[in-house]
C-alpha positions, 0 to 999 in steps of 0.5 A: 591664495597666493601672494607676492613677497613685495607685497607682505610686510610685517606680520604677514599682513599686506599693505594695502589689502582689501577687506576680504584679503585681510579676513582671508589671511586672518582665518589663515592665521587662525587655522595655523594657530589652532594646528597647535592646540590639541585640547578640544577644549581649548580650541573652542575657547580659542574659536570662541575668542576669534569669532569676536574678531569677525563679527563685522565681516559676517554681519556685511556679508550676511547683509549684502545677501550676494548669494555667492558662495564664502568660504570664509563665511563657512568656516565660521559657521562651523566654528560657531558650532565648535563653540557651543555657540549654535545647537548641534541637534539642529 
């Protein structure tokens, strides 16, 4: 995802962006952050943390049952395993 410097201001975050921008630039945020932690441990409680933070997002994307595929939507699902949240015997 590119995006233009006139158009970042503090922190990285846009001005005006849409809401799959933010959580797109969100999970970017959190992938860098998790790059530095190096004990599986701590990156599930880091994870289990973040899914907090994207709860909404998952539950409107769920809802609105597009059928188009989500990235952003896959790399939670797979973090909800990290965090003990879902069995991995499934």
């Amino acid at each position: 995802m590119q995006v233009e410097a006139k158009n970042v201001g503090a922190y990285g975050v846009l001005a005006d962006p849409s809401a799959a921008t933010q959580v797109k630039l969100m999970l970017r945020q959190n992938m860098r952050d998790l790059s530095k932690i190096q004990s599986f441990e701590r990156k599930a409680a880091y994870k289990r943390k973040a899914l907090q933070l994207y709860e909404t997002w998952v539950t409107e994307t769920l809802k609105g049952n597009s059928g188009a595929q989500d990235d952003v939507l896959m790399y939670l699902m797979l973090w909800c395993f990290d965090a003990g949240y879902m069995s991995k015997d499934c």
